[in-house]
Backbone as CSV, one residue per row, in Angstrom:
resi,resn,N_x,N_y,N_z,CA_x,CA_y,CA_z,C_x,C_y,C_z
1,UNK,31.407,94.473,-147.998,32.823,94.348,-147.699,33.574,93.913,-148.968
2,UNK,34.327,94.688,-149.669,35.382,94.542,-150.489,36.215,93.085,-150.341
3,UNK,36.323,92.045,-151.043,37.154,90.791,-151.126,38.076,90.813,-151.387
4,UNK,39.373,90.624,-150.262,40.725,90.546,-150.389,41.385,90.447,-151.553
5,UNK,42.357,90.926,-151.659,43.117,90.895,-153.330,44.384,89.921,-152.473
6,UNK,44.678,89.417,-153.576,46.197,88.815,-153.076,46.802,88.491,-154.375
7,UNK,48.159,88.886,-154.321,48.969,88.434,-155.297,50.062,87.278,-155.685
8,UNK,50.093,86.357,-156.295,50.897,85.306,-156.083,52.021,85.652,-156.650
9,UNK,53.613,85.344,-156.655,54.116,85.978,-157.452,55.105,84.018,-157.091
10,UNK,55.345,83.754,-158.465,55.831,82.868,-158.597,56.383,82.607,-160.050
11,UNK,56.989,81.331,-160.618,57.827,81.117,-161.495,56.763,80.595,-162.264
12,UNK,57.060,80.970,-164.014,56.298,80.893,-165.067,57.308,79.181,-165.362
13,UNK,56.233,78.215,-165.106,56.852,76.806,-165.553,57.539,76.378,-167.147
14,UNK,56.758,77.139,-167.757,57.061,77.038,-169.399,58.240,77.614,-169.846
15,UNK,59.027,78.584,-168.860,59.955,79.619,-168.942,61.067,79.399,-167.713
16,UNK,61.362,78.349,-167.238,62.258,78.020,-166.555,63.115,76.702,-167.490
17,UNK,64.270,77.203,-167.669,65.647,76.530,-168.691,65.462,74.896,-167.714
18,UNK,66.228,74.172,-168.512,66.188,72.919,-168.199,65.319,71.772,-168.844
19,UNK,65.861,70.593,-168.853,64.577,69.386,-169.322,63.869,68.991,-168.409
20,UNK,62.780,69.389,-168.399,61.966,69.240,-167.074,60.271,69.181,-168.367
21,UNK,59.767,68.492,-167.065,58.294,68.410,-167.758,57.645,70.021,-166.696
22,UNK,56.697,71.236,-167.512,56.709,72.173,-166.818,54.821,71.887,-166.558
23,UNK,54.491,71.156,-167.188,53.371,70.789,-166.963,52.426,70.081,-165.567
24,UNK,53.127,69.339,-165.167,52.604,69.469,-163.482,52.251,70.480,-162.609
25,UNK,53.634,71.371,-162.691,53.651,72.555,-162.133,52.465,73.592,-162.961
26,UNK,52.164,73.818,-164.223,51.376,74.483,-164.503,50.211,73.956,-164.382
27,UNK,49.826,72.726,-164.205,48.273,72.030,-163.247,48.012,72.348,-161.866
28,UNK,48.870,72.557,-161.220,49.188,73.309,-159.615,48.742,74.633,-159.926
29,UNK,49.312,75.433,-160.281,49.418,76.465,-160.417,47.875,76.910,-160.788
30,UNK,46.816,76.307,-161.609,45.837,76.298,-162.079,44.596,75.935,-161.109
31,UNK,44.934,74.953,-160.334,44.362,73.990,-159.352,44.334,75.291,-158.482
32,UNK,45.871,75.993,-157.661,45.641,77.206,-157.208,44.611,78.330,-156.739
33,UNK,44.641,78.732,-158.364,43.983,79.456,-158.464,42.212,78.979,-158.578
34,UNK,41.948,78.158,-158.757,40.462,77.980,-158.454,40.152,77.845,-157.051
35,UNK,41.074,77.668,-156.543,40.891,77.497,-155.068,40.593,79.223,-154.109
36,UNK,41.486,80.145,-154.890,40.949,81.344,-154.670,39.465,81.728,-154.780
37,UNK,39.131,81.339,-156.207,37.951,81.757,-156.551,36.840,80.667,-156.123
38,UNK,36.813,79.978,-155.439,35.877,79.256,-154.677,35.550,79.983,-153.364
39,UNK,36.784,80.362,-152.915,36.461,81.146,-151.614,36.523,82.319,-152.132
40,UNK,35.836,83.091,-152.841,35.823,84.445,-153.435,36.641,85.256,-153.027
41,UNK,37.956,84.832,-153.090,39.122,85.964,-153.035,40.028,86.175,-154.304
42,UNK,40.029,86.985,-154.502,40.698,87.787,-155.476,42.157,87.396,-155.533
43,UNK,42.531,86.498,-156.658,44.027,86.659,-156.953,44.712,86.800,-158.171
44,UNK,45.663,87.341,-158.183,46.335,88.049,-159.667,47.091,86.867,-159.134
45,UNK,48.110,86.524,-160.824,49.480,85.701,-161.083,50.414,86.671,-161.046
46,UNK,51.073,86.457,-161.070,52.638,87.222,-161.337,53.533,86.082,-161.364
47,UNK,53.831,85.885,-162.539,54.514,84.684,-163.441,55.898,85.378,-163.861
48,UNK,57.399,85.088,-163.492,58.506,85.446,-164.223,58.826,84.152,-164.639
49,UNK,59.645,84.475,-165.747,60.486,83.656,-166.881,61.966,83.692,-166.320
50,UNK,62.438,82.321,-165.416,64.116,82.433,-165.805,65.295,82.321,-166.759
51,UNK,64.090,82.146,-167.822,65.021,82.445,-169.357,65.760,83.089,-170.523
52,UNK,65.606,84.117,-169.201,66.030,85.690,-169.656,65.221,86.315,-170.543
53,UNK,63.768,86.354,-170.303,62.503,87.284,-170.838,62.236,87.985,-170.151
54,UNK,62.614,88.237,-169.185,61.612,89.073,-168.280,62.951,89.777,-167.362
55,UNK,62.192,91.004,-167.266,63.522,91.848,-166.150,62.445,91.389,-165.228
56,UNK,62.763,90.557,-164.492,62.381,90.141,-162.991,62.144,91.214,-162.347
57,UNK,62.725,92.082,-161.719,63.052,93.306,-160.543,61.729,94.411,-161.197
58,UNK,61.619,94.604,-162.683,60.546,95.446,-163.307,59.538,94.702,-163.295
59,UNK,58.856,93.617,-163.520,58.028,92.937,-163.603,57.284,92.546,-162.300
60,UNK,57.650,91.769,-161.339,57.417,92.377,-159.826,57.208,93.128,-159.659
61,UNK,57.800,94.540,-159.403,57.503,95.431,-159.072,56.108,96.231,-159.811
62,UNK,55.850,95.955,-160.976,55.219,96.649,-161.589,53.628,95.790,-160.852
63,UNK,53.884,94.722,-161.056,52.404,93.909,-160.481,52.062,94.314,-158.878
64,UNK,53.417,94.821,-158.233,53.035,94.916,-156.990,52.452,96.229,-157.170
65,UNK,52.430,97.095,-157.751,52.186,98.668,-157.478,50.749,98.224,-158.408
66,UNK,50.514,97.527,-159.316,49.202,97.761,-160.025,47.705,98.040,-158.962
67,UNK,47.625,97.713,-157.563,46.787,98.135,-156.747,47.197,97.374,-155.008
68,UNK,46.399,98.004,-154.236,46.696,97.454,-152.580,46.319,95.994,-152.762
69,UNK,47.562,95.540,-151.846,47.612,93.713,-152.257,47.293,93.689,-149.851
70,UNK,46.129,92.734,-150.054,46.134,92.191,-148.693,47.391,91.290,-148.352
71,UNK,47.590,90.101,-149.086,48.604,89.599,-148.987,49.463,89.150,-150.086
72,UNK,50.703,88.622,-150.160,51.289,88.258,-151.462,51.999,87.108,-150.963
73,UNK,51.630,86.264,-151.851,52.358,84.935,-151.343,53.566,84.598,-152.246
74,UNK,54.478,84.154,-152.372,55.890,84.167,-152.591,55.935,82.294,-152.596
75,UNK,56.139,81.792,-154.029,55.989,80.668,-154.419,57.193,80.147,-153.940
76,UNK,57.133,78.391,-153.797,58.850,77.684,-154.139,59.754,77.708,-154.736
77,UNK,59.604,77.914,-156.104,60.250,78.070,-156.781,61.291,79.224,-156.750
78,UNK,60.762,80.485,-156.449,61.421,81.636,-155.860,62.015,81.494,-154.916
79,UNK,61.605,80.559,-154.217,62.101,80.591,-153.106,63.827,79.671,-153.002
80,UNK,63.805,78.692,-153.881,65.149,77.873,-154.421,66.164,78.607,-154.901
81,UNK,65.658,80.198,-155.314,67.087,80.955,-155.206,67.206,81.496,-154.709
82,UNK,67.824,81.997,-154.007,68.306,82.856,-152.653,68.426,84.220,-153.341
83,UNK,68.838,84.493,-154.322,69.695,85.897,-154.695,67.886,86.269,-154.989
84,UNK,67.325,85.578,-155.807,65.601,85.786,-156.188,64.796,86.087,-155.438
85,UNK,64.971,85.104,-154.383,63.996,85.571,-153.046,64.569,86.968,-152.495
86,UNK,65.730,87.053,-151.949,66.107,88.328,-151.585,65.070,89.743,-152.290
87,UNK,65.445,89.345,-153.360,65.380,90.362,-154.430,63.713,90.844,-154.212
88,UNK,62.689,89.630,-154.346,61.442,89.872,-154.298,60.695,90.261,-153.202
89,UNK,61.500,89.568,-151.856,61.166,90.073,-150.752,60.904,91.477,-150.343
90,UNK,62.494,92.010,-150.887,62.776,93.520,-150.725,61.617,94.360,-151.611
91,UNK,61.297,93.650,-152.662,60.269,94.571,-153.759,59.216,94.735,-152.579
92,UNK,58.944,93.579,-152.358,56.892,93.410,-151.510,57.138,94.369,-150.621
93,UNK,58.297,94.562,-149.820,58.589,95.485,-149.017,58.451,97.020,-148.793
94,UNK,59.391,97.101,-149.874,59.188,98.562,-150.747,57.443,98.944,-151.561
95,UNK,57.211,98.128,-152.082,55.820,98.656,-152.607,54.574,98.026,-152.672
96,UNK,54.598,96.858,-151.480,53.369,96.823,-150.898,53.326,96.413,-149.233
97,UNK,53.833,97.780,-148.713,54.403,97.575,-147.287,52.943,96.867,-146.487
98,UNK,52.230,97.455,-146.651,50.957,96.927,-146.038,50.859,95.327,-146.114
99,UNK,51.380,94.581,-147.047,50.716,93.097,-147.277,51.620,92.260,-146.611
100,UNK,50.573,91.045,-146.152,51.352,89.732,-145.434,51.956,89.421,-146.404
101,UNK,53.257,88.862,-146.157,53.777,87.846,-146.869,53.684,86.157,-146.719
102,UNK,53.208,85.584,-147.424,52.912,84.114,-146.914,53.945,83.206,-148.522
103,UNK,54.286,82.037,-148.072,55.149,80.997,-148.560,54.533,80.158,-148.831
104,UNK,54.084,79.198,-150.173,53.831,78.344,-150.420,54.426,77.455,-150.284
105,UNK,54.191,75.964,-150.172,54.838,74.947,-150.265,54.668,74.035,-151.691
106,UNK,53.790,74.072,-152.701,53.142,73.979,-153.857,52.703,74.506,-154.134
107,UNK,52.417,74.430,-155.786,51.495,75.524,-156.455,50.379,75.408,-156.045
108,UNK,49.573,74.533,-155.756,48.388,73.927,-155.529,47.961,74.600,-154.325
109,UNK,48.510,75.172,-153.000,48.926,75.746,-151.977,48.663,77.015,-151.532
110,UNK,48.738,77.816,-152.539,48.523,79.361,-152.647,47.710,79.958,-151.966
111,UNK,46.569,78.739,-151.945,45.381,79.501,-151.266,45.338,79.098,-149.422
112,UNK,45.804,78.248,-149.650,46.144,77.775,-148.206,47.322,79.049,-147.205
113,UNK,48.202,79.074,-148.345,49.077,79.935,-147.553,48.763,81.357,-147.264
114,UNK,47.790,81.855,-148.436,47.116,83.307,-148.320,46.108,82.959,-146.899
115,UNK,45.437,82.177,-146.936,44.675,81.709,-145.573,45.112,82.355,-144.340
116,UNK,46.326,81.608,-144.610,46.739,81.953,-142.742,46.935,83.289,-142.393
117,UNK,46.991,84.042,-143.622,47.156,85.833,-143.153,45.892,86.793,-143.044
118,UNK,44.832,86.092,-144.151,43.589,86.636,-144.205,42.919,86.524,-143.507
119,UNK,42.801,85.824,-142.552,42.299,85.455,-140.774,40.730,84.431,-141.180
């Protein structure tokens, strides 16, 4: 049996404007992902920059089409902008109609929230 893919798609900490320490969040984010690979499921990052590096709308999209995603979980951070979330929602929609969508509540989280869709 093939091991679920899932894609996280969340905010690159190092690349969000502001004085903020981005380092917590990138220990979460890390913590995360081992948590995938303990339970041998497969997860890609998908990291945008709100610092104006990244065409958001191309970048998403491009990670979502790179192969069939079981589920894609949709971080906090994305989720604090409304016009962002919209935006990403509609992508997962459009080009990976098949996948759950699940919501983190922390970075640390990811795997918890992919959980509840992967049964």
């Amino acid at each position: 049996m093939e091991m679920p893919r899932v894609l996280v798609i969340g905010l690159d900490p190092f690349r969000v404007p502001g004085p903020w320490d981005p380092q917590p969040i990138a220990a979460g984010i890390e913590a995360g992902r081992s948590r995938f690979a303990e339970h041998g499921i497969g997860a890609e990052l998908c990291l945008v920059g709100l610092d104006g590096s990244d065409d958001v709308p191309a970048v998403v999209a491009s990670a979502l089409g790179s192969q069939a995603w079981e589920c894609v979980v949709i971080g906090g951070g994305v989720r604090g902008d409304t016009e962002l979330l919209e935006q990403v929602v509609n992508l997962v929609r459009r080009h990976a109609p098949d996948a759950a969508i699940a919501f983190s509540d922390s970075p640390d989280a990811t795997y918890d929230a992919a959980a509840r869709w992967l049964g």
